[in-house]
N, C-alpha and C positions, 0 to 999 in steps of 0.2 A: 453916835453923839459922844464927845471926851466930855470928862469931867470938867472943865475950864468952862462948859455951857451954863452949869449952874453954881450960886453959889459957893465958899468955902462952908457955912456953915448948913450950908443944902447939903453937902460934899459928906460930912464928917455924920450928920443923924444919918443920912444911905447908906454908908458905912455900916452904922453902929446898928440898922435896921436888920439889916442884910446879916450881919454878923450872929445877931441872937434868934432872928431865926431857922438858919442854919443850926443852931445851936437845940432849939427848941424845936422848930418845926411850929409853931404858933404865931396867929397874926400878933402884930405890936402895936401896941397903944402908944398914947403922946407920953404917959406919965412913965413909962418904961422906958421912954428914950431921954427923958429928961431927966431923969437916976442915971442913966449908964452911959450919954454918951459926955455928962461934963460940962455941960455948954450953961452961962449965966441966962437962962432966956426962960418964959413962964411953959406951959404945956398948951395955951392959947398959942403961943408963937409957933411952938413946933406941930403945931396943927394946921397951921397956915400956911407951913414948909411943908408937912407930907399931901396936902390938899394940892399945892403946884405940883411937887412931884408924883402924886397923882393923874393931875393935867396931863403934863410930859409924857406918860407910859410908860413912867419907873416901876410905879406901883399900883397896887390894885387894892379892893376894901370887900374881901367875902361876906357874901348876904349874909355871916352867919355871927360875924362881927363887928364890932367897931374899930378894931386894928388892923394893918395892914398885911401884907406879902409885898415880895420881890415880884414883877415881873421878867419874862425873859431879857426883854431891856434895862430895865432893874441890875439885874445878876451880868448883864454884859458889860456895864459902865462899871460895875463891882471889878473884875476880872480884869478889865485892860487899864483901868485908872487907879483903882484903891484900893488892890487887892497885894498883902506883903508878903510874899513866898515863903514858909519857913524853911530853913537847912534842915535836909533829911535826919534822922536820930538815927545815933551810931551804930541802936540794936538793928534798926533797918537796914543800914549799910550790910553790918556784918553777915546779916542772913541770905541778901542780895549778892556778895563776892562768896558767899559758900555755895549755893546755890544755882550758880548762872558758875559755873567751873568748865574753863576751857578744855580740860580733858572730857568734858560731853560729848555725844553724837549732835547735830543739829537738832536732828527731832526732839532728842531729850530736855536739849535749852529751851526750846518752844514750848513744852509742855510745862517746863519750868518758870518758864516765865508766866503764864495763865495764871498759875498757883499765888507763884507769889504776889502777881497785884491783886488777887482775888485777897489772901490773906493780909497782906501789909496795910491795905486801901477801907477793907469789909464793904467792900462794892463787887462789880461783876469782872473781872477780869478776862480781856479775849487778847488774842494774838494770830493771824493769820499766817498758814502753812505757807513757806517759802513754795513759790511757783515751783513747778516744774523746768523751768527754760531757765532758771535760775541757778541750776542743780546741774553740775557738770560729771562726766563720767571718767572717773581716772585711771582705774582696772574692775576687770572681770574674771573670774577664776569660775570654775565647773567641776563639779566632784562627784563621782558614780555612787550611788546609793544602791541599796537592790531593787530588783527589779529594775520598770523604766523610770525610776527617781533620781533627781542631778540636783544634787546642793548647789544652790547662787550662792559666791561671794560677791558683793559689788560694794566696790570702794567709791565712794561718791563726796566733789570737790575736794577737800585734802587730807580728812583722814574719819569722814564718818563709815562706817562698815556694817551691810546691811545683808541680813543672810536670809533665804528662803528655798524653799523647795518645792520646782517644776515637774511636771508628768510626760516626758517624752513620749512620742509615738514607733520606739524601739529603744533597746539596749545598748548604752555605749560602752566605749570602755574607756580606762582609763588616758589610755593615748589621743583618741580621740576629741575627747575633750577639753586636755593641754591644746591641741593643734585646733578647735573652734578657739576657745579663748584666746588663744594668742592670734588667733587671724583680728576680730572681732578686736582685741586692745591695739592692735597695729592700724587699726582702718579707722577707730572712733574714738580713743583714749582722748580727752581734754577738750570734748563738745559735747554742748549742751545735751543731755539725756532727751528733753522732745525731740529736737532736729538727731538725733541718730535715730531715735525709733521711727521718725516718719523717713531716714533715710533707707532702712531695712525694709520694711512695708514697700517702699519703693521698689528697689530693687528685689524683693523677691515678688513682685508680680508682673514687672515688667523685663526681669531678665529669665524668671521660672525658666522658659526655653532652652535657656543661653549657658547657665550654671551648673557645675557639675555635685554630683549627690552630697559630696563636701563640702561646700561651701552653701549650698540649701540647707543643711542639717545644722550647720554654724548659724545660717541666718533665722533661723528659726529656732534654736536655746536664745539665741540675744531676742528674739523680738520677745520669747516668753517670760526672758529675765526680766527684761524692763517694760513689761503692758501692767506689773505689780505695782509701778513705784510710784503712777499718778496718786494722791494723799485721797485717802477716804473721807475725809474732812476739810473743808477751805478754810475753817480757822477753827481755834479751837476758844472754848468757854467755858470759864470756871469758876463758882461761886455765886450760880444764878439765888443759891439759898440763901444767901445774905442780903439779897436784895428786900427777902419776905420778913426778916427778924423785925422792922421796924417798922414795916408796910401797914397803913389805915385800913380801917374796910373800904373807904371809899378808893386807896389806891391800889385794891388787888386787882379790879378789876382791867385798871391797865395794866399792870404787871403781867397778866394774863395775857393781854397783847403783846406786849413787850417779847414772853417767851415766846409766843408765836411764830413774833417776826425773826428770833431765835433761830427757831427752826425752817423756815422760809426759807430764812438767808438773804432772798434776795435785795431787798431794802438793806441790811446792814453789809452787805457785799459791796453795794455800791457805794455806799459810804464809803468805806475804807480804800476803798478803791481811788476815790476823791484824796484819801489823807495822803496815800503813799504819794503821790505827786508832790507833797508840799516840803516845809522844812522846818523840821524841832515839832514842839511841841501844839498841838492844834485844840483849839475848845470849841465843841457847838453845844448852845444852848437850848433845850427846848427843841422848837420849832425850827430854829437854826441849821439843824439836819437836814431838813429838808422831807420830813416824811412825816406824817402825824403819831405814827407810832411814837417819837421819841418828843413827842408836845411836853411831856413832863420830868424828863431825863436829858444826864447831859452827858456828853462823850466826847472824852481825853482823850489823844493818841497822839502817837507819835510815831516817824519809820524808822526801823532797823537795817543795818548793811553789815556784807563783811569785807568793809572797808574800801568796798571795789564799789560795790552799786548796791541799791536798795532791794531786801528780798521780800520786806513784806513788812506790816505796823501792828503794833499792840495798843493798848487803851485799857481806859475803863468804862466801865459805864452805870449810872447810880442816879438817885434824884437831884434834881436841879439844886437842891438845898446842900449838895455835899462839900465835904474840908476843903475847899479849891485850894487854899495857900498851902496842904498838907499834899494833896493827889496832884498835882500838877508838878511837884517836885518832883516824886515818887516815878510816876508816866517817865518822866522826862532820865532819871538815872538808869533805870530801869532798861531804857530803851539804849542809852549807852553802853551798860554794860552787856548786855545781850548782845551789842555790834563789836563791841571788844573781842568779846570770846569765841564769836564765829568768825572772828577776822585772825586768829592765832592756828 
């Protein structure tokens, strides 16, 4: 339902409702809307406006008061009708261009970005680990250790550089594996890292027979290089503590849930999952998600690219009462700059 359903002066107390108690976190009374939102009208009047908007499903009246709350329809007509974006503040920018620095690794910018919407926002900040099939493979390099140890270098899409150490089942040496690497950067250099590793698996079980001890010993450092690089994590989350700084008793109990479904994943997987299809910035309210866990929370996102295609979305996520005209600017640069610097 837009705003143009009810009222201007319907328009302007939802507003002014909606606004302080985000501010407070307290139902509102008529005599508190009639100080703050300006209007010539008695506190009888504005009881007859929040009584329809009542009716409607804007609002609702806690047994425990006489004042009102936002409803999730409430906070949705807020958001897409009467909600004034502010311009991000400049300390935020600056920490945001120091921070999201294109000389990063990808993973680092990921990790960096959790932080900072967790810090700039004092909400929960997540960011989901770019796919695997997203993640291209540009060189590979092998380097003798003692024993049967072989440093991985792998350089992955254009210049993140990721290094780990494999346990061969013999000793190479050093020539040998120049001569796998360089087979291995000739046959798969500038495809996706899944489709090579399922191309490897391939071929060494259906040509096992066919290959000779070199090119089996090659195909097996690459398949052990890359069985590491799947993410141990599908996204990451940071600042679930901030969520508790300001939490009721009555609201830990979902918080509880909340972190749950944290750890689950699979409810907030799917979600995101949803967001990356879309475009800019996305807000579900509540219920809006689609899953009960987030009945009292709402969640910002937006997707990130490097400039070529979308690798994955960040957000927030915090009570339904949060800064919307402050965190949806915030989401939305955020997710900008992130696509900037992976795309350099």
């Amino acid at each position: 339902m837009t705003s143009e359903a009810i009222s201007e002066r319907a328009r302007i107390l939802l507003k002014t409702l909606v606004q302080r108690h985000i501010r407070d976190g307290q139902p509102v009374g008529s005599r508190t809307l009639v100080e703050e939102a300006g209007l010539p009208v008695s506190a009888a009047t504005v009881r007859n406006v929040m009584s329809d908007l009542e009716e409607r499903g804007f609002l609702i009246s806690p047994h425990t008061s006489a004042g009102r709350i936002p409803t999730a329809m409430g906070y949705r007509l807020f958001v897409d009708s009467l909600l004034q974006v502010q311009p991000l503040e400049n300390e935020a920018m600056s920490v945001l261009r120091n921070e999201l620095n294109p000389d990063k690794s990808s993973s680092e910018l990921v990790q960096s970005a959790s932080s900072l919407l967790a810090s700039i926002t004092a909400q929960a900040g997540l960011v989901t680990v770019p796919r695997q099939d997203a993640s291209q493979l540009r060189q590979v390099e092998f380097l003798p250790l003692s024993g049967d140890r072989v440093l991985v270098i792998l350089v992955v899409n254009e210049r993140e550089v990721q290094n780990r150490i494999i346990h061969t089942q013999r000793p190479f040496t050093e020539e040998q594996l120049r001569e796998a690497a360089a087979m291995v950067n000739q046959r798969f250099a500038g495809r996706p890292l899944q489709t090579v590793q399922a191309q490897i698996l391939r071929e060494m079980e259906e040509a096992r027979s066919q290959i000779d001890g070199y090119m089996q010993a090659a195909l097996d450092l690459a398949n052990q290089a890359l069985d590491q690089e799947q993410p141990e994590e599908e996204y990451l989350v940071a600042g679930e503590s901030r969520l508790l700084e300001h939490a009721t008793a009555d609201e830990m109990l979902k918080l509880r849930e909340l972190f749950d479904a944290f750890e689950k994943k699979k409810d907030l997987l799917h979600l995101l999952e949803r967001c990356s299809h879309g475009q800019g910035v996305q807000v579900f309210i509540g219920e809006e998600a689609g899953y009960d866990v987030f009945g009292d929370y709402s969640v910002i996102t937006a997707p990130y690219s490097d400039g070529a295609r979308t690798l994955g979305v960040l957000g927030v996520i915090g009570p339904t009462r949060m800064a919307y005209e402050r965190v949806i600017p915030i989401v939305d640069v955020t997710a900008r700059m992130l696509s900037s610097a992976l795309s350099r």
